[in-house]
C-alpha positions in Angstrom: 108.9 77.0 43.9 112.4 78.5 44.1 114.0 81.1 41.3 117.9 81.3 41.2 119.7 83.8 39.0 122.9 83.9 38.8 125.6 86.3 40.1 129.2 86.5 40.8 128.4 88.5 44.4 130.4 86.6 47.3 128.4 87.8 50.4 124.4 86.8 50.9 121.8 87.4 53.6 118.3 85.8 53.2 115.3 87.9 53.4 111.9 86.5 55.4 109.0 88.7 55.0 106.8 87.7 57.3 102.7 88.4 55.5 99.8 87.5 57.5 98.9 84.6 54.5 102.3 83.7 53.4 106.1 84.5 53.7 108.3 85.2 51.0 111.9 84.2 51.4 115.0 85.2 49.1 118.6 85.3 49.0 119.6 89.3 48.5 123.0 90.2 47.6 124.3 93.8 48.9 123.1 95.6 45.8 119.6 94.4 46.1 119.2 92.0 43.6 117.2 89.1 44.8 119.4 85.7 43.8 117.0 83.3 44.5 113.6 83.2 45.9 110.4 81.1 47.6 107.3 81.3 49.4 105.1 78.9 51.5 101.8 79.9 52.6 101.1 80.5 56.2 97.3 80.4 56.9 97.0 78.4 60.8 100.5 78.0 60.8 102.2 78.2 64.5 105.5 78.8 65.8 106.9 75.5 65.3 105.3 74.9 61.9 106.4 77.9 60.8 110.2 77.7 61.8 110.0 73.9 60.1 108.6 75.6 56.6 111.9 78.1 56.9 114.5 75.8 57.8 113.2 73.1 55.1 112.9 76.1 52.4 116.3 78.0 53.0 118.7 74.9 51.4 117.0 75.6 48.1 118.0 79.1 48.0 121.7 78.4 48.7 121.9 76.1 45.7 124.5 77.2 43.2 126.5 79.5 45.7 130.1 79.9 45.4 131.9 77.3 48.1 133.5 80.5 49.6 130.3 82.6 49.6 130.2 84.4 53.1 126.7 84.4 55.1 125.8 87.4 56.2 122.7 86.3 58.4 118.6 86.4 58.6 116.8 89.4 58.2 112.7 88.9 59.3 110.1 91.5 59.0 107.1 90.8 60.8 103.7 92.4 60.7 103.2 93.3 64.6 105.2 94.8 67.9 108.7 93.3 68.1 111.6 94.2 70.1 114.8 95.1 67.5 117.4 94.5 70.1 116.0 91.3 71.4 114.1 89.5 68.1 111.2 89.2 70.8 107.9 88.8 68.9 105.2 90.8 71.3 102.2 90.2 68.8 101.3 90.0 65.5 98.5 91.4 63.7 96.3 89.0 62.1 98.3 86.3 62.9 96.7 84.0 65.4 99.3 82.2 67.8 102.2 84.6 67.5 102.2 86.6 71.0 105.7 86.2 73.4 108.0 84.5 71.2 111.4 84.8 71.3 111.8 84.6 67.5 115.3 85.6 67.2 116.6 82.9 69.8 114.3 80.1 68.1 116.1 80.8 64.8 119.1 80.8 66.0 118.7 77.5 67.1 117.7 76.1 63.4 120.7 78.3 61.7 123.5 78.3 64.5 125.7 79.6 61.2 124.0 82.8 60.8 126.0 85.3 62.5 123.3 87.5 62.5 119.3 86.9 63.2 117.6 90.5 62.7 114.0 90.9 63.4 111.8 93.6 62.6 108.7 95.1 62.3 107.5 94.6 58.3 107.3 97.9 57.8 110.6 99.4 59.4 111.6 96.3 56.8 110.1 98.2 54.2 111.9 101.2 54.9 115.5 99.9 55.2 114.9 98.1 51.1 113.5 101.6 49.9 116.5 103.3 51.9 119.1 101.1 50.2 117.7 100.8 46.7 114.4 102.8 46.2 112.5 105.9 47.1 113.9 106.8 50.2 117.9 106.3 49.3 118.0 109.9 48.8 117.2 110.9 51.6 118.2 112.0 55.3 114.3 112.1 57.1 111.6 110.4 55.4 108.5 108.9 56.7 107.7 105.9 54.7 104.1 104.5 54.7 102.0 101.7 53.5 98.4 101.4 52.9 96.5 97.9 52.7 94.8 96.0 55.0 95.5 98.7 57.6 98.0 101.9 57.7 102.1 101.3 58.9 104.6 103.3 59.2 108.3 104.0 59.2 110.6 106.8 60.6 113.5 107.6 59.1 115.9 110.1 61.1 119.5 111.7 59.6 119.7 108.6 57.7 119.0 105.7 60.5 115.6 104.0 61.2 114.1 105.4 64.1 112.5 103.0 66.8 111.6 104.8 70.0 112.4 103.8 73.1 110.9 100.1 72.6 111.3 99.6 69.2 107.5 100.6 68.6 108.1 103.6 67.1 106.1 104.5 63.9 103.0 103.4 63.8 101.5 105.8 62.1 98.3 104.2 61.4 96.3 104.6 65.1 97.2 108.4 65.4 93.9 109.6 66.0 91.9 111.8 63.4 88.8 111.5 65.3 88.4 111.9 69.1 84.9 110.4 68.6 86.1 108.1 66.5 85.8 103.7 67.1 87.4 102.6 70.1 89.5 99.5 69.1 92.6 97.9 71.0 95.5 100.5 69.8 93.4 103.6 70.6 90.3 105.7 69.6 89.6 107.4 65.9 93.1 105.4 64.3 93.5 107.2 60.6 93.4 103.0 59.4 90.1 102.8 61.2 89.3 105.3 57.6 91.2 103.8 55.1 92.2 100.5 55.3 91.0 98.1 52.8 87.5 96.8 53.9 87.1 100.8 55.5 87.5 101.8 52.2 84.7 99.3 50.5 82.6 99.8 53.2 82.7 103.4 52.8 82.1 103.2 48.7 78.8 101.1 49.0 77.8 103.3 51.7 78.1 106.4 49.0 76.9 104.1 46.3 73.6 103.3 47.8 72.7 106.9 47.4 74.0 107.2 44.0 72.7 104.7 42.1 74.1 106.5 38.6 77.4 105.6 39.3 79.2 103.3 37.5 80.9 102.1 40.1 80.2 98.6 40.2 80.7 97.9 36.5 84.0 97.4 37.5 83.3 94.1 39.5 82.2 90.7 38.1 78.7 90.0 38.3 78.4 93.8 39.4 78.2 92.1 42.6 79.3 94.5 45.4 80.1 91.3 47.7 83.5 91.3 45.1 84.6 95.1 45.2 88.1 96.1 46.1 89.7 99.3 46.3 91.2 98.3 43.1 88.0 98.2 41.5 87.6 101.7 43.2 90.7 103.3 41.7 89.7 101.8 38.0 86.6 103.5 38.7 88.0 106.5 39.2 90.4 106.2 36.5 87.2 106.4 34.6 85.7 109.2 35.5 83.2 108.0 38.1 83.0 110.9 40.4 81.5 108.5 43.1 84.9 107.0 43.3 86.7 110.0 43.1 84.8 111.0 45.8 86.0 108.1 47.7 89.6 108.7 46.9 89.4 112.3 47.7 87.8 110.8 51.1 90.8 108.3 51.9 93.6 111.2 50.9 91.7 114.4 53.2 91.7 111.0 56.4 95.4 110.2 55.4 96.3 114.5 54.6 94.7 115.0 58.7 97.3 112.5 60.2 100.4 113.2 57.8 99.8 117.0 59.0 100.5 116.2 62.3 103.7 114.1 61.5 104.8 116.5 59.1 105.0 119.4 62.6 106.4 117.2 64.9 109.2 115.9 63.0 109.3 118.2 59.3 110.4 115.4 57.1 112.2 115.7 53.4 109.5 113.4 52.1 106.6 111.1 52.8 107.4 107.8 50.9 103.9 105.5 50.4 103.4 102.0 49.1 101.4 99.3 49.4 98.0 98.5 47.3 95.8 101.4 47.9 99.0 103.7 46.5 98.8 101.6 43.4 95.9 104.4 42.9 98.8 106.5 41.3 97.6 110.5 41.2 94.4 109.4 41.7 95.1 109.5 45.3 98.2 111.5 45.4 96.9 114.6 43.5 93.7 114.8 46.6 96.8 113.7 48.9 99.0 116.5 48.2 96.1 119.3 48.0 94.9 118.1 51.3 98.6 118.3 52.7 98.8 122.0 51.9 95.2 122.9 53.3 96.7 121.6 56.7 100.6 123.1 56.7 102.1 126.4 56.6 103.8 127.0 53.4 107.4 126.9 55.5 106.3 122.9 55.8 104.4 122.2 52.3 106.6 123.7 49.9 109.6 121.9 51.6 107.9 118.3 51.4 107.9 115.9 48.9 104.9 113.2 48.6 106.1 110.5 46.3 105.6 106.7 45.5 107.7 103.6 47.0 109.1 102.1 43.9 110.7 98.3 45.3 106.8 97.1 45.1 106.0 93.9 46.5 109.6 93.4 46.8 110.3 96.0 49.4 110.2 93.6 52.5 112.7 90.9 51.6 115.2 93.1 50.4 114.9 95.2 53.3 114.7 92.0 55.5 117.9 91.4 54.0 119.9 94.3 53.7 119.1 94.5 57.9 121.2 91.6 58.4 123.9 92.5 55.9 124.7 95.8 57.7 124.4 94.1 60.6 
């Protein structure tokens, strides 16, 4: 389903952000707002599929323009390695089917008007909406970060997106917290190996099965742990159920070890975090910040600001977008 608004803005980019179960699509104007919007889910979509859900999806968003409208081009955020100066998919996480594509190119050949086919890691994509409209706009160095499924990561350095050497730069989630810790494909002891999603859960029924007073799991339907979410964690908590405090206090000291070390190599302004398990509020920003200060000299804590993303869901397309209009 597509939702126009109206507006009297002349220039448009469209926005793509790329999820690993569906893609959100929207035309952004330069001061954020989002003019008109879709989605298609992507579950076992390839390549091809996926470029013929885009190009059938985009006409619907350009209904209603002004005939002298100008076209800025196509931002994508993707969840996985990409080359920025290339639009050169490497891999994508969770997405089956998505290694060496040439993204950029294969759009181009669908939109030959677009001037400009940006692709980017969903993330730095993130980062770039919160620079221009949210959290991080007042800012020069920022780290922004998001916590879900897994941990990612942005770099924000005297007001530009920072990338490393191979656009790779940022990923803040495999920094290691544990030399011991599980061996995957991105390294050894990765902070997201602690606190993403399902580490999260897991690590909550592995508390609750030694804690049978807590009321945990009166948070979940049919109190059936099977159903539990770090949502129902956080309500929990909200609560008073010092089982899941515990747990939050457990997911802020993993995620306080690995800021630490970010915060000395590169002393940023602030730490900007979104994504589900930030929907927590103080619940795991309060641990967060005491956790912070254990693990920094004063000269670093009292000169950093933890605070929350505030472009929600949102963040992606808009930043998807705003890439291509300062393009």
């Amino acid at each position: 389903m597509t939702t126009p608004t109206t507006s009297s803005s002349s220039t448009y980019a469209i926005g793509i952000d790329f999820g690993g179960t569906s893609v959100k699509l929207g035309r952004v104007l330069p001061d954020g707002t989002i003019a008109a919007r879709t989605s298609f889910p992507t579950v076992g979509m390839g390549v091809d599929a996926w470029l013929d859900a885009v190009e059938a999806a985009v006409p619907a968003l350009l209904e209603g323009i002004p005939a002298d409208a100008r076209f800025a081009g196509i931002g994508v955020g993707v969840p996985g390695f990409v080359d920025f100066d290339t639009g050169f998919v490497y891999d994508l996480a969770n997405v089956p089917g998505w290694a060496s594509v040439p993204l950029a190119e294969r759009l181009r050949s669908r939109f030959p008007a677009a001037p400009h086919v940006v692709i980017e890691n969903d993330v730095n994509a993130m980062a770039a909406g919160e620079c221009a409209i949210g959290a991080g706009a007042a800012y020069r160095d920022a780290v922004f970060v998001t916590l879900g499924t897994g941990v990612g990561g942005a770099i924000l350095i005297n007001h530009k997106l920072y990338r490393g050497a191979h656009s790779m730069a940022g990923e803040i989630g495999h920094i290691s917290i544990d030399r011991n810790g599980p061996q995957t494909a991105t390294g050894k002891g990765g902070v997201e190996q602690y606190v993403g999603n399902r580490q999260i859960v897991k690590h909550a029924l592995d508390l609750l099965a030694t804690a049978p007073a807590s009321t945990l799991l009166d948070q979940v339907p049919d109190r059936d742990p099977a159903q539990l979410t770090p949502r129902h964690i956080s309500a929990a908590a909200e609560a008073g159920d010092a089982l899941a405090l515990r747990v939050f206090d457990d997911v802020a000291d993993c995620l306080a070890t690995m800021l630490a070390s970010v915060a000395y190599t590169i002393q940023p302004e602030a730490f900007i975090i979104g994504g589900g398990v930030a929907n927590a509020g103080e619940i795991l920003f309060d641990p967060l910040r005491r956790h912070l200060n254990e693990r920094l000299s004063p000269y670093f804590s009292e000169r950093l600001t933890l605070r929350p993303a505030t472009l929600g869901a949102d963040a992606g397309l808009i930043g998807c977008a705003m890439l291509a209009l300062q393009a």
